[in-house]
C-alpha positions as CSV (number, residue, x, y, z in Angstrom):
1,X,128.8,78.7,140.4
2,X,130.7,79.0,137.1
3,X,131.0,75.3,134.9
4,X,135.0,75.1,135.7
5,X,134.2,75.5,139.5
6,X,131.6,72.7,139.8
7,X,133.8,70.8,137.3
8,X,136.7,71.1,139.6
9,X,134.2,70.1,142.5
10,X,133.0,67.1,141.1
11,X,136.7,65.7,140.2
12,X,138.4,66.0,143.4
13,X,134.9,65.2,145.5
14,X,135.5,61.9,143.4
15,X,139.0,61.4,144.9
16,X,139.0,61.3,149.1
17,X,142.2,59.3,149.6
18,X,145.6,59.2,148.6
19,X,145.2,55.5,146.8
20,X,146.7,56.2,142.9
21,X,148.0,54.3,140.2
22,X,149.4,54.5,136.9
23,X,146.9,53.6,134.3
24,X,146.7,56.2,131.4
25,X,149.3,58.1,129.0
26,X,149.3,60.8,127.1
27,X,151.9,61.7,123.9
28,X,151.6,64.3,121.0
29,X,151.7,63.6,117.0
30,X,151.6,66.4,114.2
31,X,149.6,65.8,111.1
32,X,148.4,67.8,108.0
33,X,149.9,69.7,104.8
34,X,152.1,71.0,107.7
35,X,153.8,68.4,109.1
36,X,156.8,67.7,106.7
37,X,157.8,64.6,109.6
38,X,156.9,63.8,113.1
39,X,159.5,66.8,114.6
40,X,159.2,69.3,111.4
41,X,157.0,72.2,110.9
42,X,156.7,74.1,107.8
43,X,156.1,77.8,108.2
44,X,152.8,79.1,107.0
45,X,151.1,75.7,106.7
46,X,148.3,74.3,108.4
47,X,148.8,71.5,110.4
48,X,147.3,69.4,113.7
49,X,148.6,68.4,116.9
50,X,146.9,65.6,117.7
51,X,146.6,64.3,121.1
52,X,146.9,60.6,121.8
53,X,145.6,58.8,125.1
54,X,146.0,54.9,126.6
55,X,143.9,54.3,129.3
56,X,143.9,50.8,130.9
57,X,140.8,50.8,133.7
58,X,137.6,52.9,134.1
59,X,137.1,56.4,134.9
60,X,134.6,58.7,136.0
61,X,136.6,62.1,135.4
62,X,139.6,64.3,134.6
63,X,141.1,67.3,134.4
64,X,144.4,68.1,132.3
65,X,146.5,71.1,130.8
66,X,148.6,72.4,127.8
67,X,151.0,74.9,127.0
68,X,152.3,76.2,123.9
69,X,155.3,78.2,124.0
70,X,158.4,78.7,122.2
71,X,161.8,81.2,122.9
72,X,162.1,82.3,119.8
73,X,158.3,82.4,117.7
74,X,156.1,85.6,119.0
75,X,152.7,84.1,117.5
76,X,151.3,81.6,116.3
77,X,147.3,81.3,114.3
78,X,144.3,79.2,115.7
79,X,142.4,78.2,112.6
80,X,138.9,78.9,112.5
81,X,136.4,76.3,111.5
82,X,133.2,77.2,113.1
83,X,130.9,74.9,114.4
84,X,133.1,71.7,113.9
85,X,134.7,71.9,117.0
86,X,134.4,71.6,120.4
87,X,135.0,75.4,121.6
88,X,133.7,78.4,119.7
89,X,136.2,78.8,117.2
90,X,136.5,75.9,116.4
91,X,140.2,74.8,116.2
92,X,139.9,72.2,119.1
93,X,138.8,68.6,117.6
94,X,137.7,65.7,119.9
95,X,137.4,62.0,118.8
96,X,136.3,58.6,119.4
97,X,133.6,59.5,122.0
98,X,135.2,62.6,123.4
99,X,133.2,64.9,120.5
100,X,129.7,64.9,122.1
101,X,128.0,63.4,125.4
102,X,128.8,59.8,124.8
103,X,131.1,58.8,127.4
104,X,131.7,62.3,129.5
105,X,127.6,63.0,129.8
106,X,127.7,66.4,132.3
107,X,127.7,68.7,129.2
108,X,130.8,66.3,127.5
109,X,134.4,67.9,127.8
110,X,134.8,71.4,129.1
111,X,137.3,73.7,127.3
112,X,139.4,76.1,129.2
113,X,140.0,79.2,127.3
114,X,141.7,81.7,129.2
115,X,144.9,82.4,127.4
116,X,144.3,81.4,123.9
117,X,144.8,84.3,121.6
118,X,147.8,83.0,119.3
119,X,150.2,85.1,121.2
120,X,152.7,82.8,123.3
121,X,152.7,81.3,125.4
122,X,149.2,79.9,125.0
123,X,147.4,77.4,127.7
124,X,144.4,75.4,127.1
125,X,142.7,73.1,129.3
126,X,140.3,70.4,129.1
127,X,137.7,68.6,131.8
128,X,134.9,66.1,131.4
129,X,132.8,64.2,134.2
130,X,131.2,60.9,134.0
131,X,127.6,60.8,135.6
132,X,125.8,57.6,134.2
133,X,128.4,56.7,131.8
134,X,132.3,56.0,132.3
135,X,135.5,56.0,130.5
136,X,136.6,52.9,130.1
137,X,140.1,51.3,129.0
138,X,141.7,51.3,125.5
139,X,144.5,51.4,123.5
140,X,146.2,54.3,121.7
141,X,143.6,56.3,120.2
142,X,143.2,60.3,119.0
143,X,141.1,62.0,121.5
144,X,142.0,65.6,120.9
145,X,143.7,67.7,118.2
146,X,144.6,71.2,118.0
147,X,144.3,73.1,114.4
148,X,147.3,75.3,114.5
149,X,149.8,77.6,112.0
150,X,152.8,78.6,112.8
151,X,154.4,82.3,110.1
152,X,157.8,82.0,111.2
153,X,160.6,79.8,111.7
154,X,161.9,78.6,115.1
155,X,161.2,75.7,117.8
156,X,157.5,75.0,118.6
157,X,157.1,73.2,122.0
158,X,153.9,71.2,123.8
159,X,154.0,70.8,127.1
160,X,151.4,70.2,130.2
161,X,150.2,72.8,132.1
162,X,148.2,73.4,135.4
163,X,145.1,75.5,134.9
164,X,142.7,77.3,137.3
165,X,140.9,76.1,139.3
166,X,142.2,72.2,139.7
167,X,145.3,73.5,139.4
168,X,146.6,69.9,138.4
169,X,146.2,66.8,136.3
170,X,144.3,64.3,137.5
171,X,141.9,61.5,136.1
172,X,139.4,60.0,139.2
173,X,138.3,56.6,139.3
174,X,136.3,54.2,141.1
175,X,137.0,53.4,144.5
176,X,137.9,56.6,145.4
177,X,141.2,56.3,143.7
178,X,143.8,58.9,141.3
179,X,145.1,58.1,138.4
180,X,148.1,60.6,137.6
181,X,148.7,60.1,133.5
182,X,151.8,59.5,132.1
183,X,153.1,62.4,130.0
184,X,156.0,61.8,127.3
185,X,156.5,65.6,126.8
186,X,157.4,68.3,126.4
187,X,157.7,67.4,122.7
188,X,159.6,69.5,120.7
189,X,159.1,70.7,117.2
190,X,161.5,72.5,114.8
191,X,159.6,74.5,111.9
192,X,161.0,75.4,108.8
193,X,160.6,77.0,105.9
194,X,158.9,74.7,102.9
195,X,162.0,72.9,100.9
196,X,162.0,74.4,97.1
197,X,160.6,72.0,94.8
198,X,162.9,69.6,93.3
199,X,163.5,70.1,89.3
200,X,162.5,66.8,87.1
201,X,165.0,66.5,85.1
C-alpha cells in the first residue's frame, strides 16, 4: 500500500461521525525580492507564497490541496534548492514544527506531487498524521511556503484543490470529530513587469 493510501486511511478512520466544527483557517501571503506588495508580482523575480494557518483545538491529522492556475500565464518556475525542503526539489518549505517529525510523527508531512512540473495549472497536496504527538492550537503562524517564479506578465491565482486519494480537505480531531478549515481564497495576484528605477536628481 502506497504512503498516500494509508495516509488517506488513517485520516478518515480517525473521523466515524458526522460531528464538525470550525476551528482552523488558512490564507496566503507573498514574500521575497518578488513581491513588490501583498497583490503584486514582478516578472522574473523570485518570490514565496507563504501559507498561514490558525488552529484553535487539537488535532491528530489532515489532508489539504492547492492549485495554481492562471488564464493568461502558460508557465511558471519551481526553484530548486535541494535538500532544504520538504519534497525532492526542494521549493516546498515547512515551519514551526511542520519541517521534520515534531508534531506530525508518521514520517512528518506528506507531499503530493502529481502535477507539479511549472506548466499550469499545477496541484500540490499536503498530509500529515499524528501518532504519539498532536497538533495543538495557535495563532497565525507560517507553516508552508512555496518558492516560485513567474517570466511573464498576467494574473497568478491560489486556490484549494481536492487531490487523490482523500479527495477533500479535512483536518480529524479527537472525539471522532472534523474540522473543515476556513479558506479566504482564491487569492489573486497581478504580476508585472519591475518599475524602472527612479532618477536622483
Amino acid at each position: 500500500m502506497s504512503k498516500l493510501k494509508l495516509l488517506s486511511l488513517v485520516v478518515s478512520g480517525l473521523i466515524l461521525t458526522i460531528g464538525s466544527v470550525q476551528s482552523a483557517s488558512i490564507s496566503v501571503q507573498i514574500s521575497g525580492e518578488g513581491a513588490l506588495n501583498d497583490s503584486t508580482i514582478i516578472a522574473g523575480k523570485p518570490f514565496s507564497a507563504d501559507f498561514y494557518f490558525t488552529n484553535d483545538t487539537t488535532m491528530l491529522g489532515f489532508t489539504i490541496g492547492f492549485c495554481l492556475k492562471s488564464d493568461d500565464i502558460k508557465e511558471i518556475v519551481h526553484i530548486a534548492d535541494s535538500g532544504k525542503g520538504i519534497n525532492d526539489l526542494g521549493d516546498i518549505k515547512a515551519y514551526n514544527g511542520w519541517e521534520d517529525n515534531s508534531i506530525w510523527d508518521m514520517s512528518g508531512i506528506f507531499v503530493v506531487e502529481r502535477n507539479w512540473d511549472g506548466k499550469l495549472a499545477d496541484t500540490i497536496g499536503f498530509g500529515g498524521v499524528c501518532i504519539k504527538k498532536s497538533y495543538e492550537a495557535h495563532k497565525k503562524q507560517k507553516q508552508l511556503s512555496l518558492d516560485l517564479m513567474i517570466p511573464t506578465t498576467g494574473t497568478f491565482v491560489i486556490d484549494s484543490s481536492y487531490w487523490p486519494p482523500s479527495g477533500k480537505w479535512l483536518y480529524a480531531g479527537p472525539n471522532q470529530t472534523a474540522h473543515y478549515p476556513e479558506w479566504g481564497g482564491p487569492y489573486t495576484f497581478k504580476v508585472v513587469k519591475e518599475a524602472p528605477a527612479t532618477k536622483k536628481e
